[in-house]
C-alpha positions in Angstrom: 0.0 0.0 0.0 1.0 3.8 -0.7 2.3 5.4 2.3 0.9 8.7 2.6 1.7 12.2 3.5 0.1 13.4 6.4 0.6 17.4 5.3 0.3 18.1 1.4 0.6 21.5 0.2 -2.5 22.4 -2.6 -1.5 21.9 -6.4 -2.1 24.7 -8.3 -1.2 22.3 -11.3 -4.4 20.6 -10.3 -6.3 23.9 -9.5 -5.1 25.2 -13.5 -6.0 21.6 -14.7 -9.6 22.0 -13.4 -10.0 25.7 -14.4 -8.6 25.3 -18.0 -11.0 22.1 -18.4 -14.0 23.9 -17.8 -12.6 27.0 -19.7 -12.3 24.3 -22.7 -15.7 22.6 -22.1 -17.4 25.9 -22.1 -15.4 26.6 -25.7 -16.4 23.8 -27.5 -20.3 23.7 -25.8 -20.8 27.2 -27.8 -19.2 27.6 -30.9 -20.1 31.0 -32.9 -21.7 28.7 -35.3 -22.6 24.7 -35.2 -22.6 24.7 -39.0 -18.7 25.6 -39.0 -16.7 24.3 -36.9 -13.3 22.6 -36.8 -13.7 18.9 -36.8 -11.2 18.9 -33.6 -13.5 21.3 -32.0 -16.5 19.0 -32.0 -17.3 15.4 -31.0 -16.2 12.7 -33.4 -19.7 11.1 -35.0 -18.9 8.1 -33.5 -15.5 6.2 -33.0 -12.5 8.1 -32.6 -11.0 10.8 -30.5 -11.1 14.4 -31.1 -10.1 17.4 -28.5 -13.7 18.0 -27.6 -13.8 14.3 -26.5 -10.8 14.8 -24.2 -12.6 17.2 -21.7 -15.5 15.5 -20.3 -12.8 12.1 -19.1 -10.6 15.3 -17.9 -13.6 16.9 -15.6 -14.0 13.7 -14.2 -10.3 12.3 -13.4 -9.9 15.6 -11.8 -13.2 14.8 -10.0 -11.1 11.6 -8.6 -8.0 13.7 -7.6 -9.8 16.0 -5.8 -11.4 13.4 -4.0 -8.6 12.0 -3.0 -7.9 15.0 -1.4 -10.6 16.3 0.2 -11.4 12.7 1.7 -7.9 11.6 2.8 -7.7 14.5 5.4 -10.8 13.7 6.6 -9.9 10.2 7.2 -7.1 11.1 8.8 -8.9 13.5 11.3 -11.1 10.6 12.5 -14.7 12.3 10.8 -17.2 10.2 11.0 -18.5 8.2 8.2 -22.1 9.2 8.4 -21.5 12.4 8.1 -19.5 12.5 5.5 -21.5 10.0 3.7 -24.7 12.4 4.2 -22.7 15.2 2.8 -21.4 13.4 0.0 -25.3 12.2 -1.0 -26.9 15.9 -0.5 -23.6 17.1 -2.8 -24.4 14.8 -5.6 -28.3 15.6 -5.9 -27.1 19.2 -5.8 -25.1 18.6 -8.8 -27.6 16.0 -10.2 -30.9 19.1 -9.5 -28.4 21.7 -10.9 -28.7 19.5 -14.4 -32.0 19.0 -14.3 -32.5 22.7 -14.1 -30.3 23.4 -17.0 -32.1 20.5 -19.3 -35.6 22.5 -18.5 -34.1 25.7 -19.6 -35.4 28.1 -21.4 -38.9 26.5 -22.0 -38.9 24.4 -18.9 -40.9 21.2 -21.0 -41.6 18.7 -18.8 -43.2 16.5 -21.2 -39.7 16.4 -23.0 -37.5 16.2 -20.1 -34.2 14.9 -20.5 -32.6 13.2 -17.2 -28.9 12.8 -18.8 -26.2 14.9 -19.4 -22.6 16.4 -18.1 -23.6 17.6 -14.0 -25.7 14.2 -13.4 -22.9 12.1 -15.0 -20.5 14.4 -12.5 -22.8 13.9 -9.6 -22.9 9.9 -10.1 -19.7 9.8 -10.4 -18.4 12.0 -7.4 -21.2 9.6 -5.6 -19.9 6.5 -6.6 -16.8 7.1 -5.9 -16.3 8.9 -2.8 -18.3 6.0 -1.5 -15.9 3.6 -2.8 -13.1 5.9 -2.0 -14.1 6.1 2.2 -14.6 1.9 2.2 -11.4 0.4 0.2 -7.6 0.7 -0.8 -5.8 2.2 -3.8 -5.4 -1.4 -5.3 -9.3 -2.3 -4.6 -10.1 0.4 -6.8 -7.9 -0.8 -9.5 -9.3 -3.9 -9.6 -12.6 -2.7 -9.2 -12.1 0.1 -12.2 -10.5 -3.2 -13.7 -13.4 -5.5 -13.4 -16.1 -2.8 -14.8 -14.3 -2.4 -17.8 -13.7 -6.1 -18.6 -17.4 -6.7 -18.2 -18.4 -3.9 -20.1 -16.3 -4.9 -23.0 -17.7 -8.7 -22.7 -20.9 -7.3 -22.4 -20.9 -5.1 -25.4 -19.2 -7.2 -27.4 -20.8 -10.7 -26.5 -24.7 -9.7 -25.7 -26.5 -9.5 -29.0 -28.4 -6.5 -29.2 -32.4 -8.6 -28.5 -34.6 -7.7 -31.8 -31.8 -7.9 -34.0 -30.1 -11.5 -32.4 -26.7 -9.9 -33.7 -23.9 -8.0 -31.9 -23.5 -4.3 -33.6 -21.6 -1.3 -32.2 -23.1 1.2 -34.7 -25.5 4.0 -33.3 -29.2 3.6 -31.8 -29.1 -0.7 -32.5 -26.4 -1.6 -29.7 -26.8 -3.4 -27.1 -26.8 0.6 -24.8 -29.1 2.2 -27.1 -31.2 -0.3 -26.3 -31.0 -0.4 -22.6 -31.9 3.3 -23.1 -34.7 2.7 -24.9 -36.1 0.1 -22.5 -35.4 1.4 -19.1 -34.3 5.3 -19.3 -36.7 7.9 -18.6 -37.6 11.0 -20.6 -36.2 12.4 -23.7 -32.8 10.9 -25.1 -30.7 12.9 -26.4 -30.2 11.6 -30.0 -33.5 10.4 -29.8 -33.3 6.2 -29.6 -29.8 6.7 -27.8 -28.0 8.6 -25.2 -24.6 9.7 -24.8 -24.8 9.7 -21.0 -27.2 6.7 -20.9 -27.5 3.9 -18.8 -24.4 1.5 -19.5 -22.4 3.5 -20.4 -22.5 5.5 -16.6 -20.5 2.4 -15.5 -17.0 2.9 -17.5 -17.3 6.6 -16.7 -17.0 5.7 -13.1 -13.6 4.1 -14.2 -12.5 7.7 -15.2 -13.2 9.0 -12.0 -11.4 5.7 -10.3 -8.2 6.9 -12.6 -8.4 10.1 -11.0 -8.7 9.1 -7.2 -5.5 6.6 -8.2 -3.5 9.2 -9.4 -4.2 11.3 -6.2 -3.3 8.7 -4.0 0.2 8.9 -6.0 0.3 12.6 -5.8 -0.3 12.2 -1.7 2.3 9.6 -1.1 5.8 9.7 0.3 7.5 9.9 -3.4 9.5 12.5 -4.1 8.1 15.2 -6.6 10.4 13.9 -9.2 9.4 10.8 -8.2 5.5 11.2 -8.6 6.3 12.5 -12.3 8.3 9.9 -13.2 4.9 7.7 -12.4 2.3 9.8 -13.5 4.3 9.7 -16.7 5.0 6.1 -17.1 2.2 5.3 -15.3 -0.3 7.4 -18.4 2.2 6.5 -20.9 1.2 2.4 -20.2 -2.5 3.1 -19.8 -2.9 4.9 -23.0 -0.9 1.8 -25.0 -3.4 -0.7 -23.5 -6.2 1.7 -24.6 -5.1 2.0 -27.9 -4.4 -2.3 -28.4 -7.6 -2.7 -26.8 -9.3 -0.3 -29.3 -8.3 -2.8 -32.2 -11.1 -5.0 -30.5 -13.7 -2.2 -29.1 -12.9 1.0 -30.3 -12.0 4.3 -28.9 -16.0 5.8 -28.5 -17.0 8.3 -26.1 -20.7 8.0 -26.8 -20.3 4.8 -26.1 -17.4 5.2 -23.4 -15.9 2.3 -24.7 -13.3 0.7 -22.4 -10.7 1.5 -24.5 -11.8 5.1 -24.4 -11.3 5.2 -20.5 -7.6 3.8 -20.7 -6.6 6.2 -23.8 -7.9 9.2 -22.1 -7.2 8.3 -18.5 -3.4 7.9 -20.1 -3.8 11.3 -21.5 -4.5 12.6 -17.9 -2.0 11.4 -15.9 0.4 12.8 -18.2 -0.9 16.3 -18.5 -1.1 16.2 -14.3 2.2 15.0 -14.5 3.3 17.8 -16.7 1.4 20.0 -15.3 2.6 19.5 -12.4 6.4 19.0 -12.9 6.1 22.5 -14.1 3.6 24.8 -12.2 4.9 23.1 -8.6 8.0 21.9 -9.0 9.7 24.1 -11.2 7.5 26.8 -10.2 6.6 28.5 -13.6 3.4 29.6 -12.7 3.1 32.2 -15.3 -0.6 32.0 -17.3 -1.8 29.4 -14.8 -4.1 32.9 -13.4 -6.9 32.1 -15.4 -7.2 28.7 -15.0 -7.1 28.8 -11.2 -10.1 31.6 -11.4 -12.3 29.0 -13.2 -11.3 26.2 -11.3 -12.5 27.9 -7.9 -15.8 27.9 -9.5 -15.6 25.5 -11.6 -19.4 24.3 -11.8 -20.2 27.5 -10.9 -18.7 28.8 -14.4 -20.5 25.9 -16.4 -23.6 26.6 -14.7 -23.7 30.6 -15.7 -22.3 29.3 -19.8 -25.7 28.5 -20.1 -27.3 31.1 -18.6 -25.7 33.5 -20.6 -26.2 31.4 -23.6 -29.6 32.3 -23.4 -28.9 36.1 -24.7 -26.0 35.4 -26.9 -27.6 32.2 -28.8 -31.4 31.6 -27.9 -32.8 35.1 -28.3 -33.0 36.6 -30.9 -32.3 40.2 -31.8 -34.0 41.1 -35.3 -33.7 37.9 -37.2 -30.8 35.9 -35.9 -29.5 35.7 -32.0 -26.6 37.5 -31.4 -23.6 34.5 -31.9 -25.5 34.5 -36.0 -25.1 38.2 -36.4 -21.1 38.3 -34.8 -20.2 35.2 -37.2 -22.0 36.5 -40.3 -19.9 39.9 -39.6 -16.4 38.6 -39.3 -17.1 36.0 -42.8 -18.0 39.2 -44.6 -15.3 40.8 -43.1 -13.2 37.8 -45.0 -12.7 35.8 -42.2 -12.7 31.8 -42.8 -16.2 30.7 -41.2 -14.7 28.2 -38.8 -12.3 30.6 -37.4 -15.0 33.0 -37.1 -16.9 30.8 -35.1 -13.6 29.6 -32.7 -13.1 33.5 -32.1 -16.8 33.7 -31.0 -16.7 30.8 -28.7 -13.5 32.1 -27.4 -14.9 35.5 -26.5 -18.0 34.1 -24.6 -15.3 32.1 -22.4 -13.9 35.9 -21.7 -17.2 37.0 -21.0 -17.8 34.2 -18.3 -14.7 34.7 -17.0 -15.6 38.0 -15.7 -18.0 36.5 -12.8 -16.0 33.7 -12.1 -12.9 36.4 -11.6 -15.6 38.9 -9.6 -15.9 35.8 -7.5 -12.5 34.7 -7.0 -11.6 38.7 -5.8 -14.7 38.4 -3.3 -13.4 35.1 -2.2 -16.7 33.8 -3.0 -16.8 29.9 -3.4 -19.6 28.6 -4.3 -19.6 24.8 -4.0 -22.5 23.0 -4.7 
């Protein structure tokens, strides 16, 4: 078992990771335009891996990290599990409500109510595994993280999809679109299929196990040179095994294949490591401003994206909403449309960055 450190100082490499993430997500969520954007700025159709499909796996290893955190001091001071099991329920339905919220916005439809998406697949997660984190060891939850995404590769892969008597990875006919279609409540979000649906919850909780591993690293006894030299080799092994097992079940996030987890969860541990072996060791903090405003209100951030979104891409002003009228000016002004588009999406991260840094001055932290 990992020794640990009793007394850890706070990573702002983690801290920049989280902020940046969310800075991304809320980039790629609201592009000037959805008819031009660059292919790397969008989700991949179906298998594959694009930039866009980095950042949700990133939210959620970070999720793991910070549990690991936040839950190892507590252990150590003795708190009492009932508490910090009621806190960690009442946390995760504020996240899960907070979703629900956004899914009724603007027309609050109940009839068409979606009961997926980013904050309940958050809230599951941080539920799931602050549970597991409080009740086992580092190498339980490797084999645990191990075990759900054997069976969900044997599952997909094995189960024929019932009506067709045939196993299919495509779209809407596998074996998850169809638990969706049978037991999922509400609206789906590609209508026979969901992205965030039923089966595929169970891998994700894998991303968030990666994450509470690599903080258990990043608390141990290792010397900082050390806990890169891991997080590298360490994200450098799990992103090979993702890639050799995506010969067999491809690289999907709307699926959230197996191979998926291990490719991205690889990606992660290398960007904390780098991350890391930069902002806190060597100490070049420079730029990392930003990302640390964000990532103190992280969900906060996301939250107000789509409030905001509701003036500069629901409403409209004349004919078009406002994101239609910017784009349409800069491709007359010669500007390439997809460009045009990226420097939209990039100024409504500015704009939400001036509550989040209004909070940050205040010292207001609003955690759901």
């Amino acid at each position: 078992m990992i020794n640990e450190a009793k007394n850890v100082s706070r990573l702002i490499s983690l801290d920049a990771m989280r902020g940046f993430t969310i800075a991304a997500m809320i980039m790629v969520n609201f592009p000037g335009s959805e008819e031009f954007v660059f292919p790397t700025l969008s989700h991949t159709k179906w298998n594959g891996l694009t930039f866009t499909d980095l950042i949700a796996p990133t939210f959620l290893f970070i999720v793991g990290v910070s549990i690991s955190f936040a839950y190892s001091k507590r252990l150590s001071d003795n708190s009492p599990k009932g508490d910090l099991y009621k806190k960690i329920v009442i946390r995760s339905l504020k996240i899960f409500a907070v979703g629900m919220f956004l899914n009724m916005m603007p027309t609050f439809d109940f009839a068409n109510l979606r009961y997926t998406g980013t904050l309940h697949r958050i809230a599951i997660v941080f539920l799931f595994c602050a549970i597991l984190f409080l009740n086992s060891t580092w190498k339980q939850q490797a084999i645990i993280g191990a075990v759900i995404l054997v069976l969900y590769w044997l599952a997909m892969t094995l189960i024929p999809t019932p009506g067709l008597g045939v196993v299919v990875l495509e779209r809407g006919i596998n074996l998850a679109a169809w638990v969706d279609q049978q037991y999922l409540p509400g609206k789906m979000w590609q209508g026979t299929w969901d992205p965030e649906g039923i089966l595929s919850t169970f891998p994700s909780l894998v991303s968030g196990i990666s994450g509470m591993l690599a903080g258990r690293l990043m608390l141990s006894l290792f010397s900082p040179n050390e806990k890169v030299n891991y997080l590298m080799a360490i994200g450098l092994f799990t992103a090979s095994t993702g890639y050799f097992w995506s010969l067999t079940f491809p690289v999907n996030e709307n699926l959230w294949t197996s191979s998926f987890v291990l490719v991205t969860a690889g990606f992660d541990f290398m960007l904390l490591g780098a991350l890391y072996f930069i902002i806190d060791i060597l100490g070049r903090k420079g730029g990392t401003q930003p990302g640390i405003i964000f990532g103190a209100n992280a969900i906060t951030a996301y939250v107000l994206a789509d409030i905001f979104a509701l003036v500069f891409y629901v409403f409209n002003f004349g004919t078009k909403s406002l994101n239609h009228h910017f784009v349409d000016w800069l491709i007359n002004g010669g500007i390439k449309p997809e460009l045009a588009s990226m420097i939209y999406a990039v100024l409504f991260v500015c704009l939400n960055f001036i509550p989040a840094y209004f909070l940050y001055r205040k010292k207001i932290f609003i955690k759901l």
